[in-house]
C-alpha positions in Angstrom: 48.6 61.5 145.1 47.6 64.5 147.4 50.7 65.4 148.2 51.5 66.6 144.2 48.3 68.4 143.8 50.4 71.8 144.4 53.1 70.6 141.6 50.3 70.3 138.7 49.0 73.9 139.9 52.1 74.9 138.9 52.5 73.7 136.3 49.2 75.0 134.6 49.8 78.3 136.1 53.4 77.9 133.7 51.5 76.9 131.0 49.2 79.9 131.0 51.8 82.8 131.6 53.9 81.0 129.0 50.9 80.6 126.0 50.3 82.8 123.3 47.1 85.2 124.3 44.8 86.0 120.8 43.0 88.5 122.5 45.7 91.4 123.3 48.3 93.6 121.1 51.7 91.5 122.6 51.8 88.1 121.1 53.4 86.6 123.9 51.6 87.5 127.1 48.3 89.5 125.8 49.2 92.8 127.0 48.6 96.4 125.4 51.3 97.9 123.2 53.1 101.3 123.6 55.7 103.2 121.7 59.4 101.4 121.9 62.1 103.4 122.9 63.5 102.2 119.3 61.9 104.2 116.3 59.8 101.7 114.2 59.1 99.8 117.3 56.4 99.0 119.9 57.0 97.0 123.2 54.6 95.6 125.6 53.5 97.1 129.0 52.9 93.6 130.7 56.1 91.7 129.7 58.1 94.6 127.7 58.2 92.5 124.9 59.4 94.2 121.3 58.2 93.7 117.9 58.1 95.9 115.2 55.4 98.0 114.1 53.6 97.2 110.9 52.1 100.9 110.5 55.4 102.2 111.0 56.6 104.6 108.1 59.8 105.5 108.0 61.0 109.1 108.2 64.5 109.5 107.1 65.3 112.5 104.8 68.1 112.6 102.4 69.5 115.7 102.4 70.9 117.9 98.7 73.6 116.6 97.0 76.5 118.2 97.4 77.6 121.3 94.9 79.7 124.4 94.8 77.2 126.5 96.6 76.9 124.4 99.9 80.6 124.0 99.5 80.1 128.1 99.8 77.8 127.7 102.6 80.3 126.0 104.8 83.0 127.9 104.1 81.1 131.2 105.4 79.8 129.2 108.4 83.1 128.0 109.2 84.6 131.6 108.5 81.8 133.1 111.1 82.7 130.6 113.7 86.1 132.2 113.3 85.1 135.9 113.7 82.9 134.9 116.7 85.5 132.9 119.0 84.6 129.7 118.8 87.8 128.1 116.9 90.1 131.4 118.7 92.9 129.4 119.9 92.6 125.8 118.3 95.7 124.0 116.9 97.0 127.4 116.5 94.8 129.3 114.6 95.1 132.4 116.4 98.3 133.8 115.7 98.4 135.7 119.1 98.9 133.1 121.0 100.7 133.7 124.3 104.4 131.9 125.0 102.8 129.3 127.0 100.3 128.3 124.2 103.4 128.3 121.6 105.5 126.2 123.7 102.7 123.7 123.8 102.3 123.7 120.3 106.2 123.3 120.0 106.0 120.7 122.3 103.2 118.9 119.8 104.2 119.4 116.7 107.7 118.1 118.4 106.2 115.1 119.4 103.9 114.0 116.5 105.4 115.9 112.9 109.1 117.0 113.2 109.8 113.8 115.0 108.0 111.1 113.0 110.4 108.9 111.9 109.8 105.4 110.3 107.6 102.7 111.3 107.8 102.1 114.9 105.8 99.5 117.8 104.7 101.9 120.3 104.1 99.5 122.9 108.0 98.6 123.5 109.7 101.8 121.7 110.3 105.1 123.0 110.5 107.0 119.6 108.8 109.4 117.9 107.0 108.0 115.0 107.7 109.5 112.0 110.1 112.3 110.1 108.8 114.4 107.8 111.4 116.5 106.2 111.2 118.7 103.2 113.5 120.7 100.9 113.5 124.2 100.0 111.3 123.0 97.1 108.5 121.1 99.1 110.4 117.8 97.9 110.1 115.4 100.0 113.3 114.4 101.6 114.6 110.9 102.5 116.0 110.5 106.0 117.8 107.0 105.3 121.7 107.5 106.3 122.6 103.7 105.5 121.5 100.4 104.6 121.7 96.9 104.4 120.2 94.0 101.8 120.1 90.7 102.5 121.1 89.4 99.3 121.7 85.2 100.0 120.3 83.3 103.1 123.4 80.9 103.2 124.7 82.5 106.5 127.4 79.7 108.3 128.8 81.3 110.9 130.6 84.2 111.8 128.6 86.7 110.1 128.3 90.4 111.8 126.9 93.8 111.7 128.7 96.3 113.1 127.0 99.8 113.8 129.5 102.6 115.1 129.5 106.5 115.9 132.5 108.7 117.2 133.0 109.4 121.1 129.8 106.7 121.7 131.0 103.4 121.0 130.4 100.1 119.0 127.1 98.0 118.5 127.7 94.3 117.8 125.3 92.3 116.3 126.0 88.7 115.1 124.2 85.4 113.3 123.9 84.0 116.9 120.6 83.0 118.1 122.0 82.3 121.6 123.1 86.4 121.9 120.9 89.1 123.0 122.1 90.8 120.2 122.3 88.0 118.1 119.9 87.2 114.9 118.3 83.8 113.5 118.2 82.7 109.8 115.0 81.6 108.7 113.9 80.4 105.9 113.8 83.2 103.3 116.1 86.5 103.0 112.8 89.2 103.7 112.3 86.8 107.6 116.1 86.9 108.3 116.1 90.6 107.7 113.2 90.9 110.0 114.6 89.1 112.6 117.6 91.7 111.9 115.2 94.6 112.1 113.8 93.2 115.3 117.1 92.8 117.0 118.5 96.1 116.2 115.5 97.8 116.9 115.6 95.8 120.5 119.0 97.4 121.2 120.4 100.1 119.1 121.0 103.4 121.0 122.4 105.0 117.4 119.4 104.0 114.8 116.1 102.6 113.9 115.6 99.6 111.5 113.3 99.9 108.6 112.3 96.8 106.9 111.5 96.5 103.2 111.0 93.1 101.8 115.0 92.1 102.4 116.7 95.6 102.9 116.7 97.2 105.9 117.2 100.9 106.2 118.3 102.8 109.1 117.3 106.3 110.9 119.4 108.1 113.4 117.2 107.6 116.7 118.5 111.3 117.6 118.1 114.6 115.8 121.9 115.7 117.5 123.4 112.5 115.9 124.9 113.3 112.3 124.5 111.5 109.6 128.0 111.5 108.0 129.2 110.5 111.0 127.4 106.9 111.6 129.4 103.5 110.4 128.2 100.9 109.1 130.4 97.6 108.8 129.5 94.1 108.0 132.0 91.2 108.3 130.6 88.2 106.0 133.7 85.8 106.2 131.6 83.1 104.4 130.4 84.5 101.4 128.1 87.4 100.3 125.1 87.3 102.3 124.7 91.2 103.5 125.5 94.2 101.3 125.9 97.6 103.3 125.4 100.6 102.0 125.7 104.1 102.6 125.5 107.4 100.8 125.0 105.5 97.7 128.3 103.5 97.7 128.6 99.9 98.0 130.4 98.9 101.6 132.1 96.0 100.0 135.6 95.0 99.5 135.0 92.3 96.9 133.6 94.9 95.0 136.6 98.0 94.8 138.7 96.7 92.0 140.6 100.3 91.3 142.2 102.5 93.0 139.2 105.2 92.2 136.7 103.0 94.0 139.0 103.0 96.9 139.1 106.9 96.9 135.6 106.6 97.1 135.1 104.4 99.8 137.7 107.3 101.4 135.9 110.2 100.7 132.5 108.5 102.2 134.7 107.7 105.5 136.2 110.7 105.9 132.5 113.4 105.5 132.8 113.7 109.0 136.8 113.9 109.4 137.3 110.7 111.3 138.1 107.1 110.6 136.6 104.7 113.5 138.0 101.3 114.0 135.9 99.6 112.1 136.1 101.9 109.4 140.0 101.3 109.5 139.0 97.5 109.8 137.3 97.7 106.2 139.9 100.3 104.6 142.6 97.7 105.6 140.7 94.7 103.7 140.0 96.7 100.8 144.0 97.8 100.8 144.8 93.7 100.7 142.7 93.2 97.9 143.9 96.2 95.9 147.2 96.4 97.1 147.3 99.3 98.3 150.5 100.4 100.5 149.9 102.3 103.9 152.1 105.4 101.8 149.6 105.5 99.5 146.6 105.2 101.4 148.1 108.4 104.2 148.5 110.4 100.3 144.9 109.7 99.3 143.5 110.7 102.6 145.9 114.0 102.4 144.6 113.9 98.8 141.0 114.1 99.8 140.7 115.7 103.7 144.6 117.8 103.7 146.6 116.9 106.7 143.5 117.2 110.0 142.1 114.0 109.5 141.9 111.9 112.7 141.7 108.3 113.4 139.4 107.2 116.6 141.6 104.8 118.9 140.1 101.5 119.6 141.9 101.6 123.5 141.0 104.6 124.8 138.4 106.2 121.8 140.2 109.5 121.7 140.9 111.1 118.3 144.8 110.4 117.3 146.6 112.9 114.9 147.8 111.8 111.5 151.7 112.1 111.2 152.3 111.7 106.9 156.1 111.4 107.6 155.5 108.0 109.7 152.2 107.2 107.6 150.6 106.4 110.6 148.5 108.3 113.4 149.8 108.4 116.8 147.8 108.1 120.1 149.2 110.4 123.3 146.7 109.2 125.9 147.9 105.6 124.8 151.6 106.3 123.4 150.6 103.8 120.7 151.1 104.3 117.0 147.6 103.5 115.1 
């Protein structure tokens, strides 16, 4: 049993560095204490083991409670730090700044405060986060231009959303899962309006989709875009399943049952002067349900926008002319009577 002589020695040499020494300030090794790096602390200068000192007294010191004449006190130290420099220059404070400095500052309160507009996911959108727009009275103003509410989840086919601006073109979006533009039901009306949201925010180059429980409000995604000027349409064949709105006026053909609610529905189309295809798309339903005759639809436009209005063709999307005598707007580019 020679041979394991050296495995016992170590052993017992284990046992001793490992055993709790009386005799010393450490209770692990025996060694002398010093001051820890932590307050309230010692450590040990064998084995730099920590334990916390039992003489320690604690020195913390809380300071006055605020009142009006440290409020004071601040405000002169803060005022001082003005006079000597050391704020000169800081988010504009100084009011000589040079060009460069207020083209910076343009470019940051661009970015951050005139820009801000709705909520956003800044890890897949370019956008600026937020608008903040006021009135000449410091009222707050709303930068919605239309919306939509998700009023019945029974979608079966064929539904679609149809968002529109002069001179740039058509956005489709449709109850298709399969689509890249296409939404999915699910199983309330607030998650098929975010999956709505989600999808428009994905593609649209004309708005941003704010969701709120199950309506969904839209932002122009550019400041030169005009507000009057975006369509919104919504084809539900089935049944009533998405309301659109915009400038406070119902988008709905099953809901203009007089002629006044029709010259409504015109006056909304026409703010900016121009009837889109889809916009002609909705006026024609609305005329079937009404019964409205082409002659009398050309007099209520005359009625409402005189003789200039113009009608966007869906060939070519150049702005045809309105002729009253034919009731009708003609195309040159196309030769085509719209």
């Amino acid at each position: 049993m020679a041979g394991f002589g050296g495995i016992r020695k170590g052993r017992k040499e284990a046992a001793d560095n490992l055993s709790i020494q009386e005799d010393g300030d450490c209770a692990r090794c025996g060694g002398e204490s010093q001051p820890s790096t932590m307050e309230g602390y010692l450590a040990c200068t064998r084995c730099s083991y920590e334990w916390a000192d039992p003489n320690h007294v604690s020195r913390k010191v809380r300071g006055p409670p605020p009142n009006h004449r440290r409020d004071s006190e601040l405000i002169n130290e803060y005022k001082a730090e003005m006079e000597r420099g050391d704020l000169k220059g800081v988010l504009g404070f100084d009011s000589n700044l040079s060009a460069e400095q207020e083209q910076s500052l343009k470019r940051l309160e661009d970015k951050w405060m005139s820009g801000m507009q709705g909520h956003y996911n800044a890890a897949s959108e370019d956008r600026k986060p937020l608008m903040i727009s006021f009135d000449d009275n410091d009222n707050l103003v709303s930068t919605e231009v239309a919306a939509l509410t998700i009023v019945s989840n029974g979608f079966d086919g064929g539904e679609e959303i149809r968002l529109e601006y002069p001179g740039k073109g058509t956005e489709f979006y449709a109850f298709n899962e399969r689509s890249p533009t296409g939404w999915k039901r699910g199983r309330s009306t607030e998650d098929t309006a975010r999956s709505i949201t989600n999808v428009i925010n994905r593609s649209s180059r004309l708005v941003y989709a704010n969701l709120e429980g199950n309506r969904i409000s839209f932002e122009l995604r550019d400041d030169t875009l005009k507000a009057e000027s975006l369509v919104l349409f919504v084809d539900d064949p089935g049944g009533q399943d998405i309301v659109a709105e915009k400038g406070g006026v119902i988008l709905d053909f099953r809901d203009v049952n007089v002629l006044d609610d029709y010259r409504n529905v015109i006056a909304l189309v026409l703010e900016d002067g121009i009837i889109s295809p889809s916009e002609d798309q909705m006026m024609w339903v609305m005329r079937q349900q009404l019964g409205v005759s082409e002659e009398q639809h050309v007099a209520l436009v005359q009625e409402i926008f005189g003789g200039n209005a113009l009608k966007e063709c869906p060939n070519c999307n150049r702005m045809a002319e309105l002729y009253p005598e034919y009731s009708a707007w003609y195309c040159q580019p196309c030769e085509s009577w719209l």
